[in-house]
C-alpha positions, 0 to 999 in steps of 0.5 A: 113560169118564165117562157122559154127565151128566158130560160136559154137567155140565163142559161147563154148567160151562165155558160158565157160567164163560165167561159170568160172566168175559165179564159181568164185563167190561162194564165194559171195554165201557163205556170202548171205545166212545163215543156210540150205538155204547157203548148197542149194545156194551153191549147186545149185550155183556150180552145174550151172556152171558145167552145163554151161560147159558141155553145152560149151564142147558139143558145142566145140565139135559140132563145131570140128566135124562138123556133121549135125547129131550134130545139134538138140543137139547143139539146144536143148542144147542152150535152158539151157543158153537161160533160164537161161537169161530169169530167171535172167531177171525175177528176177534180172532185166535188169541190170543184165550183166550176163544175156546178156552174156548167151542169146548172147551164146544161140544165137550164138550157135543157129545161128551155129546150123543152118549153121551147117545144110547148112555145113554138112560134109558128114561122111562116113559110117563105 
């Protein structure tokens, strides 16, 4: 079985590719909306992705250092992708694809977080 960093490695991965396909998109966003709705779709749009790479970053991070201290953040972290998906599966349906790339992420950056606890690296005091 991969160790832990692998499993946040992949998940940062995902999560990133995600955040740059639904960057690359804004200016879809752009042509949807008209007035003030178009400023806050936009705002909100990008701001989604910023989020999700910050989200990966962190995980990138966990991965590479590898603490169990990391582990209840990587947790509460994966809860962002995870709602995003279940939100996108509310509203756009089952067809949606992107919705299946954030809750695979969410996944498999809780299955990291929990073998990060069984791999913890001892860090010793300064």
């Amino acid at each position: 079985m991969p160790k832990a960093r692998t499993f946040l490695w992949i998940a940062s991965a995902i999560l990133a590719g995600t955040a740059f396909l639904h960057a690359m998109s804004w200016g879809f966003v752009r042509t949807q909306f008209t007035g003030d709705a178009s400023e806050i779709a936009r705002l909100l749009w990008f701001s989604l992705a910023i989020d999700w790479m910050i989200v990966a970053g962190m995980w990138l991070a966990a991965g590479y250092g590898g603490a169990a201290l990391l582990r209840p953040l990587v947790l509460v972290s994966a809860v962002i992708p995870i709602a995003a998906a279940v939100a996108q599966f509310l509203v756009l349906g089952a067809s949606f694809p992107g919705l299946y790339l954030l809750a695979l992420a969410g996944a498999v950056a809780i299955i990291g977080a929990v073998r990060l606890g069984d791999e913890a690296v001892a860090v010793p005091p300064a």
